[in-house]
C-alpha positions, 0 to 999 in steps of 0.5 A: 642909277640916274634913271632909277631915281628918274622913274620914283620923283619925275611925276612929283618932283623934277616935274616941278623943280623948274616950275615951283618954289621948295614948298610946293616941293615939299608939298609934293614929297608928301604925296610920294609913297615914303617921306624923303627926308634932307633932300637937300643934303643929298644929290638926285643923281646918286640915289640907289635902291636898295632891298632887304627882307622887309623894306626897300630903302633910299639910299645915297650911293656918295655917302651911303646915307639910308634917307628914308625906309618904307615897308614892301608890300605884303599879302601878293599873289606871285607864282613860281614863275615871278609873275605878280598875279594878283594884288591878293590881301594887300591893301596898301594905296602905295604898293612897293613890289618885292625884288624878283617879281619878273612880270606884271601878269595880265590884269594884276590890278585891273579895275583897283581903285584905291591903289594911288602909287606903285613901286616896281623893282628893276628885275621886272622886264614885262608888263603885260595886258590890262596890267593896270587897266581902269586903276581910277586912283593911280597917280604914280607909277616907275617903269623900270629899266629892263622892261622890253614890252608894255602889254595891250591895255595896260594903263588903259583908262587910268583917269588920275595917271598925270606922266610916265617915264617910259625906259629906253629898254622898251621895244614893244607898247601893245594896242591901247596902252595908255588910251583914254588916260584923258589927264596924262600930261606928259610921257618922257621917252629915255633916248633918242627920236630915233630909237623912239621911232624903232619903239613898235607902237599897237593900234591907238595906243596913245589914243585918247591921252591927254584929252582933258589937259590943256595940252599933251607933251612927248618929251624925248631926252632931256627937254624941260617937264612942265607942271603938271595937275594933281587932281582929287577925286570928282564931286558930284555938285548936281545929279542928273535926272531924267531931263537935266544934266548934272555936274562934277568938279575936281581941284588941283592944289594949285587952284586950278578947278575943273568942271564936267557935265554928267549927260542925261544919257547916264542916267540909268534905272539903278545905282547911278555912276557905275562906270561901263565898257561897251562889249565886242558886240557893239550891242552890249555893256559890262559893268566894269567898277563902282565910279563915282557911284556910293551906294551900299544897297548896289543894283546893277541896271538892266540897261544903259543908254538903251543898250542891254547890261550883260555882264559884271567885268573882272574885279568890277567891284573889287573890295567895295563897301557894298552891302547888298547887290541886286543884279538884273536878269540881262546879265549873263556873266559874273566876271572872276573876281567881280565881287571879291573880298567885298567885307560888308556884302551880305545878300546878293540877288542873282538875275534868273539870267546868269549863267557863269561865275567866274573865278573867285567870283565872291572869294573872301567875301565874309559877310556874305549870307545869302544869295538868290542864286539863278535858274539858268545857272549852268558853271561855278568857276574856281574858288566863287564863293572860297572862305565865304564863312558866313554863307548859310545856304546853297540852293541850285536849280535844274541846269546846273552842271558844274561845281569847280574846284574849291568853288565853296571851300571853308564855307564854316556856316553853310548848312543846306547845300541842294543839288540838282539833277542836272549836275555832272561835276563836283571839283576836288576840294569844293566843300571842305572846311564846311563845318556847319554842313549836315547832310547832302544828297549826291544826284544820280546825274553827277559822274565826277567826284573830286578829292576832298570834296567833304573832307573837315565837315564835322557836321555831316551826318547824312549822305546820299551817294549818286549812281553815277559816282565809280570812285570815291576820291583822295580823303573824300570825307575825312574827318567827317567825325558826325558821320554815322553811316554810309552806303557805298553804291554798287557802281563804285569801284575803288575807295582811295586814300583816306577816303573816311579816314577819322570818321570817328562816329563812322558805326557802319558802311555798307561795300558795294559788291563792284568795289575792288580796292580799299585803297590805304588809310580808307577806313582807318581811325573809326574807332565806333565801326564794329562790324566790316563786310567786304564783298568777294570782288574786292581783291586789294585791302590796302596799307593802313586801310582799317589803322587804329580802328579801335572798336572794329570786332568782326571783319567778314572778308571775301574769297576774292582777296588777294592782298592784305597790305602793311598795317591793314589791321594795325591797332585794331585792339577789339579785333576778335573775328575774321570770317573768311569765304575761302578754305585755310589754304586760300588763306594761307595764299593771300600775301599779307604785308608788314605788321598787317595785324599788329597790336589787334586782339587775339582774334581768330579766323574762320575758314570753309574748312578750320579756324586759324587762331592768331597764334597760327594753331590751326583746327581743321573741321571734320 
């Protein structure tokens, strides 16, 4: 327990005991992520942590004392697994991690500015790579007891990060864990040299570190902690120009002031202090977070220190105040996640040279109105431009070949979606919830069509189904409740589940002669279809497939039914007319499922050779 009291207060407190009076200590308590309150009535050696639902509390295991409370972080993204994905809603500076988070999943926080502090319970036992690469803001952070390994990158470049406690349980710090932290001060290893030099260490994992302090410590054991810094943030004194360098500063609250030059070198033709990585190529960079940049109208450079800019990095701007972006043609990449949940970006003008967005992309951007998309445009990852409600166009050109899944879900203003030629995948679930959509017109080119792909677009009035498409997927347009008619290609062979179910102006569709299987609930609760025609291929009307439709009066079903299943025409009160294309016999043959016209009118049906009336008469023709 000693260690993990340890691992909270040894940046901000016994770091400084030794050093400082009570008000420099109480001055460094408030920067803790809680208050600790009667720190002095309380010994540091029998604090334990403690979780309830809601808050972790620190308490004194002598007496029992709750000394302070401070909430757990919500709105998280851990799997099934205890695996923290993604910081997600959250917008805590001082993250506390619920109890039974397992791991600390590649690139969790990657590129997150505005986290200051983290708090992690001791049921983690991994960090793994670029956990917190490029975190600019995280001052503190507790490596608990139980961790074993410490992933590649994993606090690569956190510039603000001043000591780390690393647990005795480590065996593994990957390559360039903590390279280019040029401000930490001091690491402090739990155990002995000897056990340290068992540690397995990757290439330059410490290389780096340190670089802009008066000098680097490793502390193993208990060997006296110097002061260390706390540093605010930089302030740009002087821009560079194209001939002069500028300068920044930063303050300790000690006093202590430091200085650094901005090269001339920095200065790009475009947002001036965005922060860069050079790619693998050595002939490129990726733009990888907003710096000390503070433009709101951002445009990204095509070049820096004469190197081509290539792409937008993973979460690079995470969050940022943005309002408008302008990316250059030399990009080729927009990484996942590289504008997301931006809340005042409204336009973006994509570089004709984009090909790939990445995974959410612009999820959760939703001031989001316009973007100029790219004409080299070929892949539209997951969830890009997810619960961007206030987009209103989606304009692609020739070269596009793939919409992922969920790629412009809930996208409630998006009224004109053009798709070209070229495109061959529509994801499951890509447009739902697109409440303002009116029309669409599905290429000839596209051969896959998720489930759900329209399902909640009230709008839609008109659509244009493509030759290429052979089954209309799981709900494909359910609750499409404008949708006033549909033609159903001679390529496709199936409409499955719910397919149009709740397609409430639904008046007709036409059954392409290939279809043979209206799958269950496809057409049911369209209460303003009249008339059905269902051609002779189909051999299965499924459960439910024409349920509660409630203005259906003639339904023409073809010789090549076999099956008509449970509560096909259930509730279907305007039924009066079945054309069958078969004798009595035949259809006495068709194996007819449970209550598969219950509550219909009395409706009579008419075969090759006699009428069979609902209550079994039958009359045979002469």
């Amino acid at each position: 327990m000693k260690k993990v009291v340890l691992i909270l207060v040894i940046l901000a407190l016994a770091i400084c005991f030794s050093a400082c009076n009570r008000d420099d200590v109480d001055e460094i308590l408030n920067r803790l992520p809680y208050d600790i309150e009667g720190w002095h009535e309380h010994s540091w050696d029998n604090w334990e942590l403690v979780y309830d639902e809601v808050n972790v509390n620190l308490v004194c295991s002598v007496c029992d004392a709750n000394v302070k409370s401070h909430p757990i972080s919500q709105g998280l993204e851990i799997d099934e697994n205890g695996v923290l994905v993604d910081r997600g809603t959250c917008k805590d500076a001082y993250i506390v991690v619920p109890q039974g988070v397992k791991v600390v999943g590649e690139g969790a926080f990657s590129n997150t500015k505005d986290i200051l502090g983290v708090l992690l319970p001791d049921t983690v036992t991994e960090i793994r790579d670029n956990a917190f690469k490029s975190c600019d803001g995280l001052q503190v952070i507790n490596i608990p007891e139980g961790v074993t390994e410490i992933g590649d990158s994993a606090f690569h470049s956190c510039k603000s990060l001043i000591g780390v406690l690393v647990p005795h349980s480590v065996t593994k710090i990957g390559k360039q864990a903590f390279a280019n932290c040029g401000y930490l001060e001091i690491i402090y290893y739990v155990g002995t040299e000897a056990d340290w030099n068992a540690v397995e260490k990757g290439k330059n994992w410490n290389q780096g570190a340190g670089k802009h302090v008066v000098e680097f410590k490793f502390v193993i054991g208990d060997e006296p902690i110097p002061h260390v810094h706390v540093w605010s943030d930089w302030t740009i004194v002087k821009e560079p120009t194209i001939k002069e360098e500028g300068l920044k500063e930063r303050y300790c609250d000690c006093g202590e002031k430091e200085s650094e030059n901005i090269p001339v070198d920095e200065f790009v033709d475009g947002s001036f202090g965005l922060e860069y990585v050079l790619n693998e190529d050595g002939q490129s960079y990726s733009v990888v977070g907003i710096g000390i940049c503070t433009d709101t109208e951002l445009v990204i450079p095509s070049e820096y220190k004469g190197l081509p800019v290539t792409m937008i990095g993973a979460s690079a701007f995470y969050q940022d105040h943005i309002i408008n972006v302008s990316i250059p043609d030399s990009v080729i990449e927009i990484g996942a996640r590289a504008f997301r949940a931006c809340p005042f970006l409204e336009t973006v003008d994509m570089g004709d040279g984009v090909i790939s967005l990445g995974y959410g992309a612009f999820r959760s951007s939703t001031a989001l109105k316009n973007v100029e998309f790219s004409k080299s445009l070929v892949f539209i990852d997951e969830y890009a431009f997810d619960d961007c409600s206030a987009l209103e166009s989606a304009v692609f050109y020739e070269g596009l070949q793939t919409i992922s899944d969920r790629a412009f879900r809930n996208c409630a203003a998006l009224e004109t979606v053009s798709l070209p030629n070229s495109l061959t995948t529509i994801g499951q679930r890509s447009f739902p919830g697109c409440y303002s959509l009116k029309s669409i017109v599905i290429p000839d080119s596209v051969t896959h069509l998720g489930i759900e792909v329209f399902r909640d677009c009230y709008a839609l009035e008109s659509v244009t189904l493509g030759r290429g498409i052979t089954v209309l997927g799981d709900d494909i347009f359910h609750n499409c409740t404008s949708l006033k008619n549909i033609i159903v290609t001679d390529n496709v062979t199936a409409i499955n589940v719910e397919a149009f179910r709740g397609c409430t102006s639904l008046e007709s569709i036409t059954i392409g002669k290939s279809v043979q299987s209206i799958d269950s609930y496809s057409l049911a609760e369209c209460p303003s279809m009249k008339t059905i025609t269902i051609p002779d291929n189909v051999t299965i009307i499924g459960n439910g497939a024409f349920y509660s439709s409630t203005g259906l009066e003639t339904v023409n079903i073809g010789s090549g039914v076999l099956t008509i299943d449970n509560w096909a025409f259930y509730g279907c009160r305007s039924l009066k007319t079945i054309n069958y294309n078969g004798t009595i016999s035949n259809w006495n043959g068709i194996y007819k499922g449970m209550e598969w016209d219950y509550y219909t009118n009395n409706y009579t049906i008419y075969c090759t050779d006699g009428e069979i009336a609902k209550d079994g008469v039958v009359t045979y023709y002469n």
